[in-house]
KEKE-3310 file (N, C-alpha, C; in steps of 0.2 Angstrom, whole numbers, plus 5000, padded with zeros to 4 digits):
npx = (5090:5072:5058:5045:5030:5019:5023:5030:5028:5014:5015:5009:5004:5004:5003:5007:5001:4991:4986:4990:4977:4968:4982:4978:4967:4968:4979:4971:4962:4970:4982:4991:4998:5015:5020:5024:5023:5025:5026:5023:5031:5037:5031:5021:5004:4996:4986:4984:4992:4997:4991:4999:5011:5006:5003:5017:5024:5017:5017:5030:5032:5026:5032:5044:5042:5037:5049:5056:5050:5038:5021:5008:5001:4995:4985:4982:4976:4965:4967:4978:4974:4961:4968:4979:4976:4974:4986:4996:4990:4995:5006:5016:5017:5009:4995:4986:4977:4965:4960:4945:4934:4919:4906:4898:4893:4887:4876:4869:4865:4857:4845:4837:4844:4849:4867:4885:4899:4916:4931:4947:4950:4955:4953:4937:4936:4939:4939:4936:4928:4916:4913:4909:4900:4889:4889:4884:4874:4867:4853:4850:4854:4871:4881:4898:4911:4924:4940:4951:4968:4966:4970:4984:4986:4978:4990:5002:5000:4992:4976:4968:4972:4972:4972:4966:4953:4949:4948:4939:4926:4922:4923:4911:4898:4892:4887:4878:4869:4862:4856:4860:4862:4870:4887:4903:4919:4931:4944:4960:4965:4954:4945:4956:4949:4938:4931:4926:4922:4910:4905:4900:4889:4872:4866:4863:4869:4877:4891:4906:4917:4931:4942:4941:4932:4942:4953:4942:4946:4959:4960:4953:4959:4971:4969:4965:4975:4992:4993:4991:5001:5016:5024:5018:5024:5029:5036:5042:5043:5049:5048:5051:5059:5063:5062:5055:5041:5042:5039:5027:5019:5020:5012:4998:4996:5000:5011:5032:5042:5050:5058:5062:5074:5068:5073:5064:5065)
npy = (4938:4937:4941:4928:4927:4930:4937:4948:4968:4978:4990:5005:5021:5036:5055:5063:5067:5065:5051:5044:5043:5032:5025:5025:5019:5005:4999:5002:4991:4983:4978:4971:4968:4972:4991:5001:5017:5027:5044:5054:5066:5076:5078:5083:5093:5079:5081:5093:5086:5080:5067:5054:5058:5054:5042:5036:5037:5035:5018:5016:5020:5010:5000:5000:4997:4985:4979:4982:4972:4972:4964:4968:4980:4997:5007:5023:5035:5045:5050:5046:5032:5035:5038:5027:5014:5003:5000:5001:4988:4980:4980:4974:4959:4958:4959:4972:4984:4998:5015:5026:5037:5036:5032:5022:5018:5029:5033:5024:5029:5039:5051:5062:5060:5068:5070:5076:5078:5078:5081:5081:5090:5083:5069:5070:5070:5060:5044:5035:5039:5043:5030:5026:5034:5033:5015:5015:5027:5033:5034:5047:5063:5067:5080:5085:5093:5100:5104:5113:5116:5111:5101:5104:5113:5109:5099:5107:5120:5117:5109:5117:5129:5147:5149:5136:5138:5147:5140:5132:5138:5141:5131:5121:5127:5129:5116:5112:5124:5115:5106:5094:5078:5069:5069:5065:5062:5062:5064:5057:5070:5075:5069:5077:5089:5086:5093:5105:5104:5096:5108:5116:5112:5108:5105:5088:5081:5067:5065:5054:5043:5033:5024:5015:5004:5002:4996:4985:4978:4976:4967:4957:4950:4948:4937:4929:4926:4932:4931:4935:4944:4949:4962:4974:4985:5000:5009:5023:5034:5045:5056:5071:5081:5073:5079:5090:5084:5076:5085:5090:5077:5078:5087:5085:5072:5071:5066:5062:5055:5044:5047:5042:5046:5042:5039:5039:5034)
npz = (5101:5096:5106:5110:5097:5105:5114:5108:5105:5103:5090:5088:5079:5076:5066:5076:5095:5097:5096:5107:5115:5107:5110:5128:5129:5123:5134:5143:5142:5138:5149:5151:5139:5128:5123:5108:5105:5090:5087:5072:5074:5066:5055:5057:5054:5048:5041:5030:5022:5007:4997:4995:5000:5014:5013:5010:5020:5032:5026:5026:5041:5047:5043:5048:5061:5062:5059:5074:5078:5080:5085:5080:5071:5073:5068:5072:5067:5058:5047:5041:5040:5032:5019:5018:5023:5017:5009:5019:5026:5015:5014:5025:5035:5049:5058:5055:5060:5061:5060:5062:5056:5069:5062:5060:5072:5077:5071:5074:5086:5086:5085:5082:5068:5062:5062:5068:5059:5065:5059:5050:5036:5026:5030:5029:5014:5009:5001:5007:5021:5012:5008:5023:5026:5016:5017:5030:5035:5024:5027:5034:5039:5035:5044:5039:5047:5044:5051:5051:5059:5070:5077:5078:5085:5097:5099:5098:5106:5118:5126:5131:5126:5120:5108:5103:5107:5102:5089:5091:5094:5081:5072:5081:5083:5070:5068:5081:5078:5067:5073:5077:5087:5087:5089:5082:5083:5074:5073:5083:5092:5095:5105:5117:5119:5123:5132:5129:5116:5119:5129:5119:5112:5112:5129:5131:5118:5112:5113:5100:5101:5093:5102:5112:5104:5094:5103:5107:5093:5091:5102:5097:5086:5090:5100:5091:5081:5082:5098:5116:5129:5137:5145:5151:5145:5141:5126:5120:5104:5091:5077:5079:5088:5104:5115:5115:5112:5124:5134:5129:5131:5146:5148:5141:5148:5160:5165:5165:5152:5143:5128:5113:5099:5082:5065:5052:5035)
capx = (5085:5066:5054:5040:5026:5015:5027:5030:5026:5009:5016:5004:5007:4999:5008:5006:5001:4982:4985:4989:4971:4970:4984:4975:4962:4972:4980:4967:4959:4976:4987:4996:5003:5020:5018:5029:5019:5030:5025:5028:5029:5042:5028:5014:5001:4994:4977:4986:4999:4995:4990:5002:5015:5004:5004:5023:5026:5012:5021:5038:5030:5022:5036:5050:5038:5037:5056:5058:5049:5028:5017:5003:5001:4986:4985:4979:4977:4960:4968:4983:4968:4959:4973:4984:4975:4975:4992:4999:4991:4997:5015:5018:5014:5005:4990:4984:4971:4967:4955:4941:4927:4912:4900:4892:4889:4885:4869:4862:4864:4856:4837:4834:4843:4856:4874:4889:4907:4920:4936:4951:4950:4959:4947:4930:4933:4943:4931:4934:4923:4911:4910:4906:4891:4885:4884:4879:4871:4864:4845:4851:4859:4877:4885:4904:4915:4932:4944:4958:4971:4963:4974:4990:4985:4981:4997:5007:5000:4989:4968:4967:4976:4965:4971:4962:4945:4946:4947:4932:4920:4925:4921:4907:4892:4887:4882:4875:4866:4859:4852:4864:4861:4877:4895:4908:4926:4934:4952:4962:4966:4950:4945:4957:4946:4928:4924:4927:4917:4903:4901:4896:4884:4866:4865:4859:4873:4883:4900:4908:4924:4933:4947:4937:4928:4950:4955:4941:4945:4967:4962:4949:4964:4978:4968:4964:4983:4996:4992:4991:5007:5020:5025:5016:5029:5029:5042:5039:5047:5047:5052:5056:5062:5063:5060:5047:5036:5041:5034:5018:5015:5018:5006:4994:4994:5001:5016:5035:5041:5057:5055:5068:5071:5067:5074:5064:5064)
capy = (4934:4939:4935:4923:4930:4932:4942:4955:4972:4981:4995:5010:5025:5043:5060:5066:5063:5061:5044:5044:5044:5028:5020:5024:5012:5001:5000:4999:4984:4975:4980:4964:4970:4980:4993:5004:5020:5032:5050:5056:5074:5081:5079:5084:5088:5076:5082:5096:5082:5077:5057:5051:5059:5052:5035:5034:5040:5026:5013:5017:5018:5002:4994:5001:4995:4979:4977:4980:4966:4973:4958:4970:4986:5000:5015:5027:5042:5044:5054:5039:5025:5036:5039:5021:5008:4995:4999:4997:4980:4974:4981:4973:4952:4958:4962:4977:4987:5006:5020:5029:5040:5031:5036:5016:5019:5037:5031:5020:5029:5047:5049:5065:5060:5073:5069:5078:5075:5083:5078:5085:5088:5075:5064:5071:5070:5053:5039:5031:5041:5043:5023:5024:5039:5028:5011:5016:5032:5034:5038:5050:5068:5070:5085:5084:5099:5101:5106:5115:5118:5110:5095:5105:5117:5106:5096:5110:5126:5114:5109:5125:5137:5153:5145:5129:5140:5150:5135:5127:5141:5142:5122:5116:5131:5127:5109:5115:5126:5111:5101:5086:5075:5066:5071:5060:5066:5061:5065:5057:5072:5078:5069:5079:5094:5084:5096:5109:5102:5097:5113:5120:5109:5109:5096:5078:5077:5061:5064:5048:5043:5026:5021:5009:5000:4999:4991:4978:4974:4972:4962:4951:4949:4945:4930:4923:4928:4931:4931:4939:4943:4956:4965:4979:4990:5006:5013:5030:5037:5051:5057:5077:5084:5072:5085:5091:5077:5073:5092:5089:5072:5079:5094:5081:5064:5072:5061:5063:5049:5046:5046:5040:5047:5039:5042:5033:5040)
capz = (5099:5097:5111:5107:5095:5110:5119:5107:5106:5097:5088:5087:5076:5074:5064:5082:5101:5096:5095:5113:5116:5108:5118:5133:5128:5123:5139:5149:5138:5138:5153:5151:5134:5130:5116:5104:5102:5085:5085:5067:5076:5059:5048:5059:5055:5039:5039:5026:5017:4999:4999:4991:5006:5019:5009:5009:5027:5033:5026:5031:5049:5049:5041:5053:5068:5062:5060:5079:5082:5084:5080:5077:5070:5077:5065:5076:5064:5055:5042:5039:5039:5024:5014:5015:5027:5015:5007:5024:5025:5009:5015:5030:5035:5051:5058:5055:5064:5057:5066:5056:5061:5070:5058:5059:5080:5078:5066:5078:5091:5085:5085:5077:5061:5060:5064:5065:5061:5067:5056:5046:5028:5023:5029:5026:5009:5006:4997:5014:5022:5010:5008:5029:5026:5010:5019:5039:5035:5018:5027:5038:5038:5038:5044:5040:5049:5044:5056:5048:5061:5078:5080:5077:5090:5104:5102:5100:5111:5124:5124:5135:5123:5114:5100:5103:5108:5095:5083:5095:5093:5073:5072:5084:5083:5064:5070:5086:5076:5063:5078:5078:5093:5090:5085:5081:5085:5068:5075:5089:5094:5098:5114:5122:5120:5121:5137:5126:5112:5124:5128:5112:5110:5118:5133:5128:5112:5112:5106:5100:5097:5093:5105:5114:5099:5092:5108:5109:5089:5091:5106:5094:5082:5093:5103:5083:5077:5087:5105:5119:5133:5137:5151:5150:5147:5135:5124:5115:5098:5087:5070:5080:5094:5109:5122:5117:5113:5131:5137:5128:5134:5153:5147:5140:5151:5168:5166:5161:5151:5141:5122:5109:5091:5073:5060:5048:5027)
cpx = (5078:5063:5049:5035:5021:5018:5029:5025:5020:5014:5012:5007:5001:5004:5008:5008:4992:4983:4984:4981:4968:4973:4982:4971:4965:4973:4977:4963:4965:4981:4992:5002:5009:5018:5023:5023:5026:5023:5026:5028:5033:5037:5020:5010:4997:4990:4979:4991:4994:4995:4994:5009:5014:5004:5011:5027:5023:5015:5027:5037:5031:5029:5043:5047:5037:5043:5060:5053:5039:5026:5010:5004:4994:4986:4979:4978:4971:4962:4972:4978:4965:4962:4976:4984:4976:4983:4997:4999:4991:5004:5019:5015:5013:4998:4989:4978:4971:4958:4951:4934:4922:4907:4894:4891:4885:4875:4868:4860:4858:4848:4834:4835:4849:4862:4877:4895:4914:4928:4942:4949:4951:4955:4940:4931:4940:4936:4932:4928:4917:4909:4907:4900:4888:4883:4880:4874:4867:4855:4845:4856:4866:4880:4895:4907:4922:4935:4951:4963:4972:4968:4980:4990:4983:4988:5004:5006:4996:4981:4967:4968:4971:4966:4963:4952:4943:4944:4939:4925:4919:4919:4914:4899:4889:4887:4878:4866:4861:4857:4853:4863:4866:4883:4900:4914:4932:4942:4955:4965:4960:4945:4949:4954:4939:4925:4921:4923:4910:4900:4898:4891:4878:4865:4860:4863:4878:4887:4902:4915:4926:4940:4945:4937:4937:4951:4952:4944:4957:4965:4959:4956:4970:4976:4968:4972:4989:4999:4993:4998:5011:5019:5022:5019:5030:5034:5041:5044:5045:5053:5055:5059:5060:5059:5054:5040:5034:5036:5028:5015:5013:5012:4998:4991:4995:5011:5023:5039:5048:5054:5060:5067:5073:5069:5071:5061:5058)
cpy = (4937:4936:4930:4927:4934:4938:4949:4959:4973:4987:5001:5016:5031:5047:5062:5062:5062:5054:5041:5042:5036:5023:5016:5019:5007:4998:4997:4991:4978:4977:4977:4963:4974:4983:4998:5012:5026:5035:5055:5065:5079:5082:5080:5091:5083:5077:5088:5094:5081:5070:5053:5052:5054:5043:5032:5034:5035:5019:5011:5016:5009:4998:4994:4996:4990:4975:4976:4977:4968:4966:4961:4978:4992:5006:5019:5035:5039:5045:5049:5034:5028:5035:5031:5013:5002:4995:4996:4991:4976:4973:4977:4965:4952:4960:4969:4980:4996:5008:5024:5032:5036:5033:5029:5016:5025:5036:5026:5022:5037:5048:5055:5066:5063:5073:5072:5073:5079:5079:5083:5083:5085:5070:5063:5069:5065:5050:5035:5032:5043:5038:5021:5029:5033:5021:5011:5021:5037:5037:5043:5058:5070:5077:5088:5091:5098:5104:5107:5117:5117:5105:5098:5108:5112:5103:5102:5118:5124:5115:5115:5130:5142:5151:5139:5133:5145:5147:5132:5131:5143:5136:5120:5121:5128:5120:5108:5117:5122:5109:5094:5085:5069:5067:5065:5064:5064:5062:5063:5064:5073:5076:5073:5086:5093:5088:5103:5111:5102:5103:5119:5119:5110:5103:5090:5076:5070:5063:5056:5047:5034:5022:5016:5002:4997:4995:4982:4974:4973:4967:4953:4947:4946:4938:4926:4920:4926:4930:4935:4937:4947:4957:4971:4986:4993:5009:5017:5034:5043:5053:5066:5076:5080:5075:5088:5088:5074:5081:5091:5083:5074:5084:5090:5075:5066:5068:5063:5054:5050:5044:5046:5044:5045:5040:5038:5038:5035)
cpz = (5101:5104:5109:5104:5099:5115:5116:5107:5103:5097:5084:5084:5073:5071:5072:5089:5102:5100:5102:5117:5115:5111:5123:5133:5126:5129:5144:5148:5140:5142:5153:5145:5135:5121:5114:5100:5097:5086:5077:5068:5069:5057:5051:5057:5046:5038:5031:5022:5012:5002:4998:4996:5012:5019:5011:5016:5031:5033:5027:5038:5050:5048:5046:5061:5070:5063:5068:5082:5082:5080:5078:5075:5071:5071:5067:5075:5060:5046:5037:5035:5032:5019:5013:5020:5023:5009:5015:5026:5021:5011:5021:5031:5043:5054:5058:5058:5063:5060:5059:5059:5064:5070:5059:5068:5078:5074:5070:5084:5091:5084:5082:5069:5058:5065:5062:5065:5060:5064:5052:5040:5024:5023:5029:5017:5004:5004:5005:5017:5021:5009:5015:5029:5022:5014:5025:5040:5031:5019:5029:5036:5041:5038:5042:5041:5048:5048:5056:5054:5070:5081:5081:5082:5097:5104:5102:5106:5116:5121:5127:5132:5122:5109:5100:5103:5104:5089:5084:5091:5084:5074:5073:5085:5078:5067:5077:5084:5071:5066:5077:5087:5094:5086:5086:5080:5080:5069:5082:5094:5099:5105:5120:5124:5121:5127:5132:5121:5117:5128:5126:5109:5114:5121:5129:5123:5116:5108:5106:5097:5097:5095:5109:5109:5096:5095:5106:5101:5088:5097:5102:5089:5084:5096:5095:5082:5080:5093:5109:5123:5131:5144:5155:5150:5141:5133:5116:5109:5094:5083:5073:5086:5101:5115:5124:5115:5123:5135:5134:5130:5143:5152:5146:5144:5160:5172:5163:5160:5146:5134:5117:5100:5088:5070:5054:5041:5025)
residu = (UNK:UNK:UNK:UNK:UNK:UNK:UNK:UNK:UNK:UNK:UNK:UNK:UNK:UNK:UNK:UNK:UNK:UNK:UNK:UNK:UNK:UNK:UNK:UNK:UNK:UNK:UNK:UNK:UNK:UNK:UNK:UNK:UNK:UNK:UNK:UNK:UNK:UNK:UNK:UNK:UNK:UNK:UNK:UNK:UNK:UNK:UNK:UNK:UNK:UNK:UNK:UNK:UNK:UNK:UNK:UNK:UNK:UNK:UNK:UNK:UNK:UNK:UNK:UNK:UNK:UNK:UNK:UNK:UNK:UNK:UNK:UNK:UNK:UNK:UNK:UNK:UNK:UNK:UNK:UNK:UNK:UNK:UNK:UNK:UNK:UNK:UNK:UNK:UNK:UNK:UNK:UNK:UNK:UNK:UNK:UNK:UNK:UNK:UNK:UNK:UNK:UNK:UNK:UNK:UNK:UNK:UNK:UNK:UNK:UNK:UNK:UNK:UNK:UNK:UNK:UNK:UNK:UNK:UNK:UNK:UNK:UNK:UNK:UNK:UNK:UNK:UNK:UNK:UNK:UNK:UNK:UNK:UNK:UNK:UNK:UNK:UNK:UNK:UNK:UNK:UNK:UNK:UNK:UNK:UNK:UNK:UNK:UNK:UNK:UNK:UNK:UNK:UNK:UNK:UNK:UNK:UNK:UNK:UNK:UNK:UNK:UNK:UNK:UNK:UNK:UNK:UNK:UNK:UNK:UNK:UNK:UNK:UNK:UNK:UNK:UNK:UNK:UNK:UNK:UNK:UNK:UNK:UNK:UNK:UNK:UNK:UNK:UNK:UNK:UNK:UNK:UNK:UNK:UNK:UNK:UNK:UNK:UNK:UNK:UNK:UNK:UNK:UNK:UNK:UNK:UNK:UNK:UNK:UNK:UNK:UNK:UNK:UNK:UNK:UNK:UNK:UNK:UNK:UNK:UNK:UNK:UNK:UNK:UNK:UNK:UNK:UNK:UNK:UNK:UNK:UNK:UNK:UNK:UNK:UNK:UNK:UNK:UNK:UNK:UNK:UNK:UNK:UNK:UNK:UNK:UNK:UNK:UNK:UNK:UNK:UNK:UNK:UNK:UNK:UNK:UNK:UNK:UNK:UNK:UNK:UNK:UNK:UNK:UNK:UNK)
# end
């Protein structure tokens, strides 16, 4: 027997362990919650899937996540959110809540005008995020950086690798160089490299991301919707290799953690 609406889980879902970055805020906002974080680590990463892949994979998520029980769902992938946010909330009959660059803070927050955005290719050049340039930043100059290969390399060789700061110093100069005075960190990944980013940048940039801004809006939707309650107790899945999802999570959060596999087509 299900527990009460209020007492199920949120079920959060990234190709990765980005996502995790999300979580966290989560977490902190709603300690009181339990939550269902899937890793689609097989098919990582989706910034290089065709959309129609990322589309079909998404919706499989959601829909497995809802089956054991999640009464909301967080898509914690920017790349996911571009490509099949609103096919995921037609597919599924709960809340929905999906992650996307913070191109409408990042414009209020930026004073000389020029913004960058640090994102995967995927989701620089979805209509998603050209309908969030167009309506939050249409006066203003955007910079968008693609970031072929950065998410893949933190989660799999660590934010400290030479990979990851060879990708850094690739990425984060050309908007250095423009004279942006705020970056926007377009992929859950990329907080776990923000010292890294920050300092390629010239002091005073605002990096910004949107794990926060997530939280506060699953928490708006559960008081309306479903409600809040849980134990606050975490249970981790993944489409690969147990093991080492759990190796990257202790490399990444500090912590070992037991993590179950998915199988979901």
């Amino acid at each position: 027997m299900n527990p009460p609406l209020a007492h199920q889980p949120i079920g959060v879902f990234d190709s990765g362990l980005g996502g995790l970055t999300v979580l966290q805020a989560l977490r902190a906002r709603l300690p009181g919650e339990d939550f269902i974080y899937f890793a689609d680590t097989r098919h990582l990463p989706y910034g290089d899937k065709p959309e129609s892949f990322i589309q079909a994979r998404s919706q499989a998520i959601a829909a497995a996540l809802a089956a054991r029980g999640a009464k909301a769902v967080v898509v914690a992938c920017n790349t996911a959110t571009a490509a099949a946010a609103e096919l995921v909330r037609a597919s599924i009959p709960k809340p929905v809540v999906a992650l996307e660059p913070a191109v409408k803070p990042a414009a209020a927050l930026t004073k000389s005008g020029v913004l960058g955005v640090l994102a995967t290719t995927r989701t620089l050049t979805s209509q998603r995020f050209a309908h969030l340039v167009k309506t939050y930043a249409h006066h203003l100059t955007v910079l968008p950086q693609a970031c072929p290969g950065l998410a893949e390399a933190i989660e799999t060789e660590g934010p400290q690798s030479a990979s990851v700061e060879r990708l850094l110093d690739t990425y984060v100069p050309p908007l250095a160089h423009a004279g942006v005075d705020v970056v926007v960190l377009g992929c859950t990944h990329y907080p776990w490299v923000k010292e890294g980013i920050a300092a390629r940048l010239p002091s005073g940039v605002t990096l910004v991301d949107t794990g926060e801004a997530v939280a506060r809006q699953v928490e708006r939707r559960l008081m309306s919707e479903a409600g809040l309650g849980g134990h606050g107790q975490l249970q981790l899945a993944t489409s690969g290799d147990p093991a080492r999802v759990r190796h990257t999570i202790a490399r990444l959060c500090g912590v070992s953690m037991h993590v179950e596999r998915w199988d979901i087509r």
